[in-house]
Structure formats: C-alpha cells, structure tokens
N, C-alpha and C positions, 0 to 999 in steps of 0.2 A: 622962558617958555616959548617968546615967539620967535625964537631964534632956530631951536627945535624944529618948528613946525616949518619954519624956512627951509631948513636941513631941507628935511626928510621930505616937503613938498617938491624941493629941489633935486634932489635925488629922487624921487619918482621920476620927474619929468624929462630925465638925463637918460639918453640913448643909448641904446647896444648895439644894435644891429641894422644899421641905416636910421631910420625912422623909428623904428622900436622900440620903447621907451619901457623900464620897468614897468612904469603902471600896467603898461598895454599885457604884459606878462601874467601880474596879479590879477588885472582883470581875467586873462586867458586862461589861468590855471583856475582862479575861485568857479567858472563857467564850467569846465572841464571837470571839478571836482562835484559839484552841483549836478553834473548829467548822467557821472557815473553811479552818484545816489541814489538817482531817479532809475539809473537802470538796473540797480540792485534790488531797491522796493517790488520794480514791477515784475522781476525773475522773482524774485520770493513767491509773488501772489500767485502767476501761472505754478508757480511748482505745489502750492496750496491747493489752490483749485482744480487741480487738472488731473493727478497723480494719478487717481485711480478712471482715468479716462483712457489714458497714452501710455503707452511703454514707455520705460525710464529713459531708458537711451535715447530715442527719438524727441523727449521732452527736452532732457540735458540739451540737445543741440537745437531744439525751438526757443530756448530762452535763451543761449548763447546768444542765435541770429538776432532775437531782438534787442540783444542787449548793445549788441554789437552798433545792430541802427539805429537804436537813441546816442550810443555814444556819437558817430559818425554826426549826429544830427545839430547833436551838440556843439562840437567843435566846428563846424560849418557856420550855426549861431555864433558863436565866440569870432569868429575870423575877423569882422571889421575893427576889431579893436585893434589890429594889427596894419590896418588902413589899408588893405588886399583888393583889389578891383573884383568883387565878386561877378562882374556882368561878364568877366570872360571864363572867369569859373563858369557858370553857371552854362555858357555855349560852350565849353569843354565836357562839363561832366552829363550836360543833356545830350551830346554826341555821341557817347559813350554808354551813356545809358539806354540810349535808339537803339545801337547795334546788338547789346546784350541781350535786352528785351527781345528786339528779331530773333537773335540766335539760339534762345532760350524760351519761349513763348509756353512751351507747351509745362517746361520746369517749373517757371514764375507759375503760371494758369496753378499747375496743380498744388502747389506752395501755399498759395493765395485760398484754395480753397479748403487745404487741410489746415490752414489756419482757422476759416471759417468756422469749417467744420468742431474744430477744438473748442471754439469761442461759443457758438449753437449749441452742441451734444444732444443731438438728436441720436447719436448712437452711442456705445462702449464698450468695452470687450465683456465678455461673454451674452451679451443681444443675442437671441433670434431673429432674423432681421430676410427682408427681401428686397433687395437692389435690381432693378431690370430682370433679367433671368436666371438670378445667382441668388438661392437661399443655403441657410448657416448661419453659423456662429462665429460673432466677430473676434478675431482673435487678437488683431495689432492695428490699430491707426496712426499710421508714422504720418512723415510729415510730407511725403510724395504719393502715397499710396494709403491703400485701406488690406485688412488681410481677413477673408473670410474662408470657414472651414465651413464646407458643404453638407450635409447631413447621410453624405457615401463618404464622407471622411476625406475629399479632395482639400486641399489647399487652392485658394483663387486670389491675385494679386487685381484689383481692382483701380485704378485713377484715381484721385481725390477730385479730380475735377468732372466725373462721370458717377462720381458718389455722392458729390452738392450738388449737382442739376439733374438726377434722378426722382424719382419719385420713391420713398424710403417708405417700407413695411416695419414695422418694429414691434416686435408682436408679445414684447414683455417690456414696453412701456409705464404700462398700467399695472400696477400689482396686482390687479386681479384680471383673468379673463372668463368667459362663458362657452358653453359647448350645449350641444341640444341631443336626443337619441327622439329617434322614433320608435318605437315599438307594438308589433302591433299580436294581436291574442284574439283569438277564435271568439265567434259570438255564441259559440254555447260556453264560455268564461266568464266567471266573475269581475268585472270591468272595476266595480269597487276597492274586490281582494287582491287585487293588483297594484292598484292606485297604493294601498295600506302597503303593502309589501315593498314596492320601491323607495316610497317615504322614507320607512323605518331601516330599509338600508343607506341612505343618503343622511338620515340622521346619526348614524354610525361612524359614517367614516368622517376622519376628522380633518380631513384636506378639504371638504364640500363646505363652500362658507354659507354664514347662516346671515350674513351684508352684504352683499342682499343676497336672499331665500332662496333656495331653487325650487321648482312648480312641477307639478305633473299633472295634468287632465287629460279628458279624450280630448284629441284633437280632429279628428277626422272617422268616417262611417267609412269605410273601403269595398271593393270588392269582396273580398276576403277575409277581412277582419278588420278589428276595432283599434284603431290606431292611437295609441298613446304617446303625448309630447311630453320632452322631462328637458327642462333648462336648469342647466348645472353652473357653480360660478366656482371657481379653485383659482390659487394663488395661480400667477404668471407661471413661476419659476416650475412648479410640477404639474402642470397641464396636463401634459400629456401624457404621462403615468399614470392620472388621474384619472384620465378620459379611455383610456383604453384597459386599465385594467375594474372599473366602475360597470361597464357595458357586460363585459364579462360573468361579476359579481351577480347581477340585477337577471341575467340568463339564466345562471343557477338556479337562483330564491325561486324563478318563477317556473321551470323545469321542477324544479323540489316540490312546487306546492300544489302541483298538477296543472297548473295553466297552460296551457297549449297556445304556445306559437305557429300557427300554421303555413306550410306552404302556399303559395296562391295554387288556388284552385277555381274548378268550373264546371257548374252542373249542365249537362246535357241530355237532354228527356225525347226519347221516341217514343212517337205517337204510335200507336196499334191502328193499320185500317182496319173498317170491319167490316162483315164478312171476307171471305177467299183466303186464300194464302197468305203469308207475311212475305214480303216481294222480296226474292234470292232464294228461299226457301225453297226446298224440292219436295213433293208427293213421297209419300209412303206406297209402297205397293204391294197388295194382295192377291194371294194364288187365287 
C-alpha cells in the first residue's frame, strides 16, 4: 500500500513540460472545471431572472460574456500552479487592457450600464416610461442600447449609458395609478344630483378601483360655476382608456340628467342715468 502511494505520489511529481509537473495539470484542470461550473450556475440564474426583461438574443450573448469572464478569471486563478511569473502577466494584460478601454470607452461605458441596468430593472419592455425627452414604450433592452417606441409610433435607439444616468419616468410601475377630472355645473344645478350621478357611474365601471376609493366633492366656488373634483385610481396597464373614455361617460349622465355645464360667462349691467337721454341715443322728432 505504501508502495502505491510512492508510485502515484511520484508520478504526480514527475514533469512534462519543463517544470510542469502532472499535479500542476490536475490542479489546473480540477480549477478550470470548478470555474466553468460556477459559470454555468450563474448563466442559468441571469436566464431565470431576466428572461422576461431582455430580449432573448441580447441575453444569450450577456451570459455568454459573463460566462466567458469568469472562465478567463478562472484560469488566470489557476495559472500559478503552473509556476507562471504572473507580475509580467499582469504589466502585459493591464497594457492591453489601457489601450482597449481608451479605444472602446464609450462601448465598455454603455456595456457596464446595460448590465446595470439588467441587474436594477427599473424598466422592461412594454413600460411607459420617460427618459430626458423621449416618451414610449419600451420595446428592447439590449446590451448597448435601449429601444423605445414613441407614442407617434417612431422607433428611438437610446445609449444605455444616457438611460442609467438619466432621470427615468416609469409610469406603470405601480399597478395602480390615479387621474383627477374637474368638472364644473351651473349654480342654478343640483351640486348633490351630480355628486350621486358620478359616483354611481364610477361604481359601475369595473376598471375604477374600489383600493383605494375614488372621491368626488366640490371642490372650488368659481366664477361661473360649481367646480367638482373626482380622483379616479385604475390599474397602470388601462389608464388611459380608462381616463379618457370615463370623462366622456360622466358628460353624458350629466348632459342626460339636465345638469348644465356652462360656458364661462359674465354678467354686465348698465346703469340708466336719470333724467335726459340715454347718451348715443338720438331725439325723436315732431312736426
């Protein structure tokens, strides 16, 4: 048995390739087998987690790249077993890595933030979203760029690195969002029969959530009329279907039930002098 362990200790220790010794092999291969593990775990989870963030294609080739640099990272770890002067490595590959970085600054930059970006998710495709001057719906977040569809129907190829240092509107974050109408109804109307009418159509329709409530009171004494506030809360996703064909709705009922919406208006009252003429006025004249 210890004769064995002679062998085979011996035969580890016995060289190949200058210095190189099998062990230094088994060490390098169990290392290398070991990193590409790890880079297979961690492509599983971004494909788990991200799928319905990122188009497939542009995922496909983000887990590649990281797959790619844990390997690299890997075998760079492994290399002393091989008794490698890594300190000239290291002033090779950081000279190399200077010049790329320069030549590439703007690629890396927006690489670096669409990774971010993937890793945050402050956005996804189909978001209504506002980035600086560009609103839409997100259609692609690749791994250099962002792609939004304008609501004129444009396509806009955005930066990723001008999409993580932006200030981001995301305006169906929240499952739910709110919208407000004012409306306002003549003061010879029923301010009450109004109130009742709006309700009863908001309790209707089955998009107006009831978590939280929506309200309507007067809100304001106007010139012209009695200004009623109505805060509405509906799912993100039909907002605006919601919001614009509701307005409409609540027109009708109050049109139907003789409520008058009035124009602004303005009373103007002349005084009568008295005695003489009323001044512009011309005499009558008698034969």
């Amino acid at each position: 048995m210890v004769w064995v362990t002679d062998v085979a200790f011996e035969y580890l220790n016995s060289a190949i390739i200058g210095t190189v010794t099998v062990l230094d092999l088994v060490i390098f291969g169990i290392s290398v087998l070991v990193t590409v593990a790890i880079a297979k775990v961690i492509g599983f989870y971004f494909k788990k987690s991200f799928s319905d963030r990122v188009e497939q294609g542009e995922l496909e080739f983000l887990i590649k790249v990281i797959q790619g640099l844990i390997i690299v990272i890997g075998i760079y770890l492994a290399l002393p077993s091989f008794d490698i002067n890594l300190a000239d490595m290291l002033v090779v590959g950081g000279t190399i890595g200077l010049v790329v970085a320069f030549a590439s600054q703007k690629i890396v930059s927006n690489f670096g933030s669409g990774l971010f970006l993937i890793i945050e998710r402050p956005i996804k495709p189909g978001d209504s979203i506002n980035i600086g001057s560009v609103s839409g719906t997100v259609e692609e977040i690749r791994i250099l760029s962002t792609i939004i569809k304008t609501y004129e129907g444009i396509y806009v190829r955005i930066p990723n690195e001008k999409v993580f240092t932006s200030d981001i509107t995301n305006y169906v974050a929240n499952v739910a969002r709110r919208f407000e109408y004012s409306i306002g109804i003549s003061y010879q109307s029923d301010a009450e029969r109004a109130i009742r009418i709006v309700r009863g159509l908001l309790e209707k329709e089955p998009f107006v959530l009831r978590h939280p409530a929506p309200s309507v009171f007067v809100d304001t004494l106007g010139d012209s009329s009695v200004n009623l506030r109505v805060f509405i809360w509906a799912p993100s996703r039909v907002w605006w279907s919601v919001r614009t064909e509701m307005l409409w709705t609540i027109k009708k009922a109050l049109e139907d039930a003789g409520i008058e919406i009035p124009f602004p208006q303005r009373v103007v009252t002349f005084s009568q002098p008295t005695g003489g003429a009323v001044p512009g006025s011309r005499g009558q004249e008698h034969d």
